[in-house]
C-alpha positions, -999 to +999 in steps of 0.1 A: +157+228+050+132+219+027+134+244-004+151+222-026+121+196-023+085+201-041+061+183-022+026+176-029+000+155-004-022+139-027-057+124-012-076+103-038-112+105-026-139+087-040-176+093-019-156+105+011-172+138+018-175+126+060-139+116+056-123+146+040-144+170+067-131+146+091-096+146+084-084+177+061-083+201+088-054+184+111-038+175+075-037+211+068-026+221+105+007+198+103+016+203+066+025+241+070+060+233+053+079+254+025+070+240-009+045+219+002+010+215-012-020+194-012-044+181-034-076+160-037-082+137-066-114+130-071-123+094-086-157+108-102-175+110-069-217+112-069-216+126-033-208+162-026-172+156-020-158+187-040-186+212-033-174+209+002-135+209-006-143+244-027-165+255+001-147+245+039-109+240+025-104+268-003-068+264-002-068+228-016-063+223-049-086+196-070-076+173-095-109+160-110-113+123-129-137+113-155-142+083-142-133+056-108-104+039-117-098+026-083-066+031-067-041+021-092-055+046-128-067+073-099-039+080-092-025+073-120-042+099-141-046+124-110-005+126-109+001+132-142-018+170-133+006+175-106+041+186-109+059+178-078+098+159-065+080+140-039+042+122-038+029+118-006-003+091-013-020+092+020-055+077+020-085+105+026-094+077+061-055+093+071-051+112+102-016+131+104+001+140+137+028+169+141+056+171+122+048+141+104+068+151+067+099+165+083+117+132+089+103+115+059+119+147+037+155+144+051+156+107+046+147+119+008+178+146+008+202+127+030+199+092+010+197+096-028+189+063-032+158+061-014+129+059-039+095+049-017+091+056+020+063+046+044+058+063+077+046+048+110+007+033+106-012+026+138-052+024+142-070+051+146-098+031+167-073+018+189-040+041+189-017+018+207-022-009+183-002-008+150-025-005+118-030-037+091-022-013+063+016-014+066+021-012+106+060-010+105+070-016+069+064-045+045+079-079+038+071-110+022+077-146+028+092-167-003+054-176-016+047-143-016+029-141+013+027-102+027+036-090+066+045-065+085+068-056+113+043-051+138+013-073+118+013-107+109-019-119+092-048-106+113-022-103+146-017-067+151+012-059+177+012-030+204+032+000+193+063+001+224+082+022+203+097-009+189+102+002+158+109+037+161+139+030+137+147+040+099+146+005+083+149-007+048+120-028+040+104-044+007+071-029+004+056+001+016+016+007+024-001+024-002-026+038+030+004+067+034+032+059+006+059+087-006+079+085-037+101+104-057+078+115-090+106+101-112+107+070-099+066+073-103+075+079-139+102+055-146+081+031-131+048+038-155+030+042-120+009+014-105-002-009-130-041-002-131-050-036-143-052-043-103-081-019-100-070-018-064-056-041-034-017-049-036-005-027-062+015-010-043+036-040-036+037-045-073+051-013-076+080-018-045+087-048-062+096-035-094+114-008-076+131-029-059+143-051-090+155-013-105+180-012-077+163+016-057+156+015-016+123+017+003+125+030+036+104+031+070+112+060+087+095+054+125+098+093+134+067+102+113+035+086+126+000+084+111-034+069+124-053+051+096-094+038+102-089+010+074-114-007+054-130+024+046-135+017+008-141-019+011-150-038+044-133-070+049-165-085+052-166-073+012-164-103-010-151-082-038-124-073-015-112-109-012-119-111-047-092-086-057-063-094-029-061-131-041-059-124-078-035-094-075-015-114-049-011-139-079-004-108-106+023-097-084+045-130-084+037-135-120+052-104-127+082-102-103+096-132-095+127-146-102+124-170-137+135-205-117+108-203-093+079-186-105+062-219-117+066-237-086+060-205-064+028-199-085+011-233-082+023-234-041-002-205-042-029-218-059-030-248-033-029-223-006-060-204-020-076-237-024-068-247+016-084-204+020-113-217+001-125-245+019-118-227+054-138-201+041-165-229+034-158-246+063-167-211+084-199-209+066-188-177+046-193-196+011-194-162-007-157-158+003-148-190-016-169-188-041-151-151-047-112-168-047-129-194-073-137-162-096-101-146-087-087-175-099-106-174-133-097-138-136-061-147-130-060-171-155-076-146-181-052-123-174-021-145-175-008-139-207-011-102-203+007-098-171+039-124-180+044-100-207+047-075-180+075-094-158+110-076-152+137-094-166+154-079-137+144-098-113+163-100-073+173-136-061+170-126-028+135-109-024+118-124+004+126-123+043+119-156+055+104-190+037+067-192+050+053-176+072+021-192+068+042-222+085+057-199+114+023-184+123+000-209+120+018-238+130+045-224+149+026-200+166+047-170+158+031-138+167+056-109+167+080-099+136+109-101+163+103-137+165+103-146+129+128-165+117+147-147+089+164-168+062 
């Protein structure tokens, strides 16, 4: 079934020795596929990370970096090593459950098309609770706003085998992502001026503006801890997810309303700001003043960037800032689609 396919599981580790003792051995237990292999990338780690790869999982093969690039040029430079049809991305805070690749590798030979694909993603703290990495598969609102069936802002939903479907979505989690390595290629990878935090929606995006599909297939499931690189407490953390939010629609949307899309999100990150203030977590607005500036110095770089490609009809509903915070709406089921 699955000798046409080359597969390779790539875990880009950086200081996660505890995680990749933690997690390897179930990854190897349900990965026992033809043509299948897996790999750690190492982002220049100071720990003992690879001594105990070499050591405790011999048949894992190590891609070393010079340097932490982050998410985006880890990756990045780790996949150019690796020759491969299909990249499985799955974080090294990933834990696998049985028979997690089969359904994602038919969806890849039964639907050409199909260039990204995200499995299920529910917390591995609590395991009936979808995950905030991706939950169900990724949207966004018309200002650009990211959510998830099954995790709107900070409201995670209960997994009721709801969405237990094969759906098309927008954007797939970068916390377990697969993609075809030519569309990795054609697509120059994730752009590593993001360092890390919403590249991987940068990259669906210009997918999607190429014409190729990103699936959620609900038949594979994985448990993800979260926040294992940076807390959400992390100032740097909010520091990087509202500059590359901007990046992203700077590069990808549509010509006619990038200008007024752009400055609608600069006055939401100002409301952000003085909420953050208003909570007493100053360092939180003080770190979306300094995204801002960085946004602004990169500017220039990333419009030369932008796809002249660009899809009309990229976002599922207007704002859903408006329908959860004003309306009230919880659940994906009850958000109004346009």
């Amino acid at each position: 079934m699955f000798a046409t396919l080359k597969i390779a599981v790539v875990i880009l580790n950086w200081n996660g020795q505890q995680l990749l003792q933690q997690f390897l051995p179930s990854l190897i237990q349900h990965s026992k596929i033809p043509n299948c292999a897996i790999y750690v990338a190492d982002n220049a780690s100071n720990d003992d990370s690879i001594a105990i790869v070499k050591k405790e999982f011999p048949s894992i093969h190590i891609v070393q970096n010079t340097e932490n690039g982050g998410y985006a040029k880890g990756y990045n430079v780790a996949l150019k090593n690796i020759d491969a049809d299909i990249f499985a991305l799955v974080n090294s805070d990933i834990e696998v459950t049985e028979n997690w690749l089969s359904p994602i590798i038919s969806e890849f030979k039964t639907n050409k098309n199909t260039a990204i694909i995200q499995p299920k993603i529910l917390s591995y703290n609590n395991k009936e609770d979808f995950e905030y990495a991706g939950s169900g598969g990724g949207f966004v609102d018309k200002y650009g706003f990211p959510f998830c069936r099954g995790r709107i802002f900070n409201h995670l939903e209960k997994d009721n085998n709801q969405y237990n479907d094969i759906q098309q979505i927008f954007w797939a989690s970068g916390a377990c992502l697969f993609i075809r390595s030519a569309v990795f290629k054609e697509l120059n990878g994730f752009d590593e001026q993001f360092f890390a935090h919403q590249e991987e929606i940068d990259l669906c995006w210009r997918a999607n503006n190429l014409g190729y599909q990103i699936k959620y297939v609900g038949a594979s499931t994985v448990y993800h801890i979260g926040g294992a690189t940076l807390k959400e407490s992390n100032p740097h953390k909010t520091f990087l997810n509202f500059r590359n939010s901007l990046f992203v629609l700077v590069k990808n949307l549509p010509k006619k309303s990038l200008f007024s899309t752009v400055f609608s999100r600069l006055c939401f990150d100002g409301l952000a700001g003085i909420f953050f203030f208003l909570k007493l977590k100053p360092i939180h607005t003080i770190a979306i003043i300094k995204a801002h500036f960085s946004f602004y110095a990169g500017l220039r770089r990333m419009l030369k960037k932008r796809n002249h490609s660009n899809i009309e009809n990229y976002y599922y509903t207007k704002s859903i800032v408006w329908q959860h915070f004003i309306k009230g709406v919880k659940e994906f089921s009850r958000v109004k689609k346009v």
